[in-house]
N, C-alpha and C positions, 0 to 999 in steps of 0.2 A: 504494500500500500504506500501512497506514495504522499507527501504534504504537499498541502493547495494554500494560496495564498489566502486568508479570512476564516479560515476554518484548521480546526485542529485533527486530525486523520490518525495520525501517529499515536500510539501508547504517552499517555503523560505517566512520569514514573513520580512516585509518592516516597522521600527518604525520611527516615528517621528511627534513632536508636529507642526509642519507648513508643510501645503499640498495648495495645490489650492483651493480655492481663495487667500488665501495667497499667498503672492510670494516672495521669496527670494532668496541667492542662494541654502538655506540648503534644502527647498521646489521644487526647481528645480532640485537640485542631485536626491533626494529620488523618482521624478518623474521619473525619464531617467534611473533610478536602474529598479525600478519596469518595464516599457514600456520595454524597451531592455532586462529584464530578459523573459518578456511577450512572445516576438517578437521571441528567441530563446527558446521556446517550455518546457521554466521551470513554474513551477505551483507556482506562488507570489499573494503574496498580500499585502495592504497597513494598518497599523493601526494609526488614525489620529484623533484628537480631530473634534467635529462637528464642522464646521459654518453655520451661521444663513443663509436661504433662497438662501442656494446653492445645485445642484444636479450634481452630479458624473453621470461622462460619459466617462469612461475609457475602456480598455477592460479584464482588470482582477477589481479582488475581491477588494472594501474598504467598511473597517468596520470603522465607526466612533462612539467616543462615548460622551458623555454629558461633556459638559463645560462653561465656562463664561469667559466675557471679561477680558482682565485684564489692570486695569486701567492705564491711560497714555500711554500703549503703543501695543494701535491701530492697526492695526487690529489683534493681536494676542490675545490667550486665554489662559486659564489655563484648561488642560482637569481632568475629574471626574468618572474616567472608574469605579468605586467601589462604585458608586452608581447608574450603568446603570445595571439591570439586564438584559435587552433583548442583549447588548452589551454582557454583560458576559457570557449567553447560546450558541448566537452565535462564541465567541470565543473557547470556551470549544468542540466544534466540531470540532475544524480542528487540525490537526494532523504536526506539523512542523518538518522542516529537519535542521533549523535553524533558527535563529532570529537576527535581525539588526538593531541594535537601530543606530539612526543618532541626537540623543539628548537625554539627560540624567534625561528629566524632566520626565513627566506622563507617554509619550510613550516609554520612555527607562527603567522606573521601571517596566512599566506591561511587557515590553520585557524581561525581567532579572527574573522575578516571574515565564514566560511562561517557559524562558530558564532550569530554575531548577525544576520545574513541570516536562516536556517533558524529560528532561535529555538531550536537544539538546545544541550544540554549540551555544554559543553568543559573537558577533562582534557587539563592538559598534564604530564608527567614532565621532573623536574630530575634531568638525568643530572650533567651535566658541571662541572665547577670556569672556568666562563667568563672570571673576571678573571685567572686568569693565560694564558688564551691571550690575550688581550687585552692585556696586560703584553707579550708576545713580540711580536707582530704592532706595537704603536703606540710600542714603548719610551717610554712613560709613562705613569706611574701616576693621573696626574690625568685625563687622558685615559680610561686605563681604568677607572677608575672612574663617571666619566659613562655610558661602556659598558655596565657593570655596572648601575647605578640603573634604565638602560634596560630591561635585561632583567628584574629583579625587578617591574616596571611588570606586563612582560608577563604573568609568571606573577600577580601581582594580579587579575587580569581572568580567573582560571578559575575555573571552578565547582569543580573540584577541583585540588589537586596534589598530585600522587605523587612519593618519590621511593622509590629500590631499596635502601635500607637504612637502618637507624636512623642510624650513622653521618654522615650525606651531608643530617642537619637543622643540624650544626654549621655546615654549609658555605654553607646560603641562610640561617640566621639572620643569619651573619657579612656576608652581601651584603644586608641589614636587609630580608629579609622577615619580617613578623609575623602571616601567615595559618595557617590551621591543613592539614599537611600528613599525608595517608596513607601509608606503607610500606607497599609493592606488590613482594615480590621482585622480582629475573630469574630464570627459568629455565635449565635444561641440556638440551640435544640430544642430551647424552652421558652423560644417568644412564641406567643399566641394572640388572637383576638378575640380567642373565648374569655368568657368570666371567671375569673383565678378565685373569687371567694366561697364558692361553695368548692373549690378543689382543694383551699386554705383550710376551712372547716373539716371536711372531712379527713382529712392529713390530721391534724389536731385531734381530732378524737380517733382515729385506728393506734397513732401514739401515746395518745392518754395524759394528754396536756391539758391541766384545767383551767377553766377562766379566770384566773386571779395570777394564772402563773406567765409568766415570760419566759421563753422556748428561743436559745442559744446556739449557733449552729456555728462550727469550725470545717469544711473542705479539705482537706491537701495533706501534703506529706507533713508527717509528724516529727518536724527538725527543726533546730533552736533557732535556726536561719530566718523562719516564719513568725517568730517571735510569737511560738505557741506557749513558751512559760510566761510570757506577760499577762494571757488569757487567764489562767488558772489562777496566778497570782491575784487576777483583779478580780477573778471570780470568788478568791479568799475574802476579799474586802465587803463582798456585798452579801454573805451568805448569809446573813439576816434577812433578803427580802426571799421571794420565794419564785423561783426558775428551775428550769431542767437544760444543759447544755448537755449535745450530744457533739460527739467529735468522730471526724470521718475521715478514715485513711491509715497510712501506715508510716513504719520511717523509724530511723535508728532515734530517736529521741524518746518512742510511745512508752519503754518501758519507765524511765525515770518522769515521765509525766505523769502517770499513773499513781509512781512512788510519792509526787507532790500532789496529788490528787488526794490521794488518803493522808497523806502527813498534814493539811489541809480541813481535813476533814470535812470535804466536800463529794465524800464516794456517794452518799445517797440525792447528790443533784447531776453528778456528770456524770455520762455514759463513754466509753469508749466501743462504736461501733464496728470500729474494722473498712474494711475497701469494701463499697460497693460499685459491682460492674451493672448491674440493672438500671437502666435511667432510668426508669417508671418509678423505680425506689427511692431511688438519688430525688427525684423530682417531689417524692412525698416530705419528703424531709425537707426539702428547699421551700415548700408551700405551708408546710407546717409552723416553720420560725419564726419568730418575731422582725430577729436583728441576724444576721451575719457576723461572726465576729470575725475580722483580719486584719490584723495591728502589722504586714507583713511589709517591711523596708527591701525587703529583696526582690518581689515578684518584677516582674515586667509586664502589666496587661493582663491581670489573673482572669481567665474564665469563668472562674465561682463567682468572682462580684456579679456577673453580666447573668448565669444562669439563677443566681438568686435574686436578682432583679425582677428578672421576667414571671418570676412568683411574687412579685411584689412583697419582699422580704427585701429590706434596704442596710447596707453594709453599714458598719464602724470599720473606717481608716485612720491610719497616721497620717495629720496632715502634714503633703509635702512628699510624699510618696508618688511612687512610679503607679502605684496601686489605685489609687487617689484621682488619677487623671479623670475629668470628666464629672466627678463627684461635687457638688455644692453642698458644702453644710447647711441640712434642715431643708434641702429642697429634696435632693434623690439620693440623699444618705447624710453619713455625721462624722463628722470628723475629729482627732482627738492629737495631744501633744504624745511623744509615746512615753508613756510612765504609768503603771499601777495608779496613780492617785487619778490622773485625766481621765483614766479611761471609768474607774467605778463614778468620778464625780458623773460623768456622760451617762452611762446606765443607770446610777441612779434618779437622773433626773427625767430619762424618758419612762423610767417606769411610770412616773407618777404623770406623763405626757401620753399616753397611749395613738392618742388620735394624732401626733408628731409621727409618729411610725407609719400609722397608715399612710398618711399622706407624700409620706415619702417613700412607699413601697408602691403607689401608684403613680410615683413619678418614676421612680427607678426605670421600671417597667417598660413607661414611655422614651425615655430616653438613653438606655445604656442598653437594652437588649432588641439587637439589632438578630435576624435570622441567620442564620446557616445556609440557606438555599438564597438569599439575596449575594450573601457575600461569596458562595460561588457563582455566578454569574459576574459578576467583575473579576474574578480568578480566573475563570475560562477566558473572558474577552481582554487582561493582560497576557497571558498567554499567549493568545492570537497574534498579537500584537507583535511580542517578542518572535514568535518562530517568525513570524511575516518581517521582520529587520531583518534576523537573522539569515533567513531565506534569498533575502534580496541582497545580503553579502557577500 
């Protein structure tokens, strides 16, 4: 098959080191890229490190290839495409119109090899704040830094970079890239135009929230990065009034939060729920919540702010935050200095504000949760775009 100018014909190839079973937000983008690229009749596929005793049930192409844990941090792997040959035959067969790396590790160098093998365009997306994982993982900064130069390299060598919010150019200027970058939303799974309060309601009572209580909701990987001790800390401060916070996800951090959970003595208000893959689930709990909690100075663009919007459940940020972008305090969320004190003074004071929360969970709604199937259709028609340069080169 061959590429036409305006139209994408070719295989778009979908990169990234975390896919399902994994979940995160970069694992969730990469999902909802490939599904919605699926759904409008372009020919995709995924390439993704293996995991252990999981089977794909999607309805396009993933190729996974050989990997290993990587240590401390749970459930992610390092993949080993260069020594999976049955991996490598099967690649070598398909024929791409593009390629799309969503991380710059395994799956964005074999994305970048493919890229210049094929002679196709490559778009890579800067999700993530890589030198402070890199900081945690090598405890040093000189080290990671070297880390980091590496990575900028990499995003160097693409035809295009994207990343998911104006915000998140502070963040690769600061790691001295000086290419010119496009803002490409993420979408929501969970924007609707149906009526979200009797899905609220319902959510609320299959979890068994009562009406006096306030229902606390944390997303994501379970790592001090996310400034998930500040949550519990501030949750220690207010355990006078009466709430239930559940927390969702995993991560080298869950067991000592737990430990500060009960040291705390907060075990009979917070739940530790574990990783849910189920949206329908995930979305009962989004609809359920009062507040979002995410005090998180690391994220880049979090997903979970925008899917808990669209259940009209409105975040607590740090103001000043990557997190934050887009947020007006008191209009489509709240925003707080980061410290234990700011954040119980803020919870305290919309407990006794209720009708503050809705009103900002039907703004949220309207304004931070944009679709999924909107924001591929501007992916497919950058796309077009770029093979059609590329083409005419």
């Amino acid at each position: 098959m061959t590429k036409t100018v305006g139209d994408v014909m070719k295989t778009i190839g979908i990169f990234n080191d975390s896919f399902p079973p994994i979940m995160d937000g970069v694992s969730l983008a990469t999902q909802n890229y490939a599904y919605w690229l699926n759904q409008k009749k372009q020919p995709v596929c995924v390439i993704t490190p293996k995991s252990p005793n999981y089977s794909d049930n999607e309805p396009y192409p993933i190729y996974r290839y050989t990997s290993i844990p990587i240590l401390g941090r749970s459930p992610y792997r390092i993949g080993l495409p260069e020594i999976d040959p049955a991996f490598q035959m099967a690649i070598e067969n398909i024929s791409f119109g593009l390629v799309h790396a969503h991380c710059p590790f395994s799956s964005g160098r074999l994305a970048l090899n493919i890229a210049r093998k094929q002679k196709v365009p490559f778009v890579a997306t800067f999700h993530s704040k890589y030198r402070d994982d890199f900081e945690h993982s090598v405890h040093n900064k000189f080290i990671a830094k070297l880390m980091t130069d590496g990575i900028i390299r990499f995003f160097e060598k693409a035809d295009e970079v994207w990343i998911p919010q104006a915000s998140v150019e502070e963040t690769i200027r600061e790691y001295g890239f000086k290419g010119k970058v496009e803002v490409v939303d993420n979408g929501n799974d969970f924007a609707t135009n149906l009526p979200v309060a009797p899905i609220k309601m319902a959510a609320r009572k299959k979890l068994g929230i009562a009406d006096n209580e306030l229902m606390f909701l944390f997303v994501g990987q379970h790592i001090w990065e996310k400034n998930t001790r500040l949550i519990v800390e501030t949750l220690g401060e207010i355990k006078d009034l009466p709430f239930k916070m559940f927390f969702i996800g995993t991560g080298y951090a869950k067991a000592e939060l737990q430990e500060l959970v009960d040291k705390l003595d907060l075990s009979s208000k917070v739940s530790f729920v574990g990783v849910i893959t189920e949206r329908d689930t995930l979305k009962e709990y989004y609809a359920a919540a009062d507040l979002f909690l995410f005090p998180s100075i690391y994220d880049n663009a979090p997903l979970v702010v925008r899917e808990a919007g669209a259940m009209q459940t409105p975040s607590v940020l740090v103001k000043g935050s990557s997190s934050a972008e887009n947020i007006v305090d008191y209009y489509n969320g709240f925003l707080i200095e980061e410290s234990s004190r700011a954040f119980a003074e803020k919870l305290r004071e919309l407990f006794k504000s209720p009708e503050k929360i809705r009103e900002a969970g039907i703004n949220a709604s309207q304004s931070i949760a944009r679709s999924w199937e909107s924001i591929a259709e501007e992916v497919l028609d950058r796309y077009r775009k770029l093979i059609e340069r590329k083409w005419k080169r």
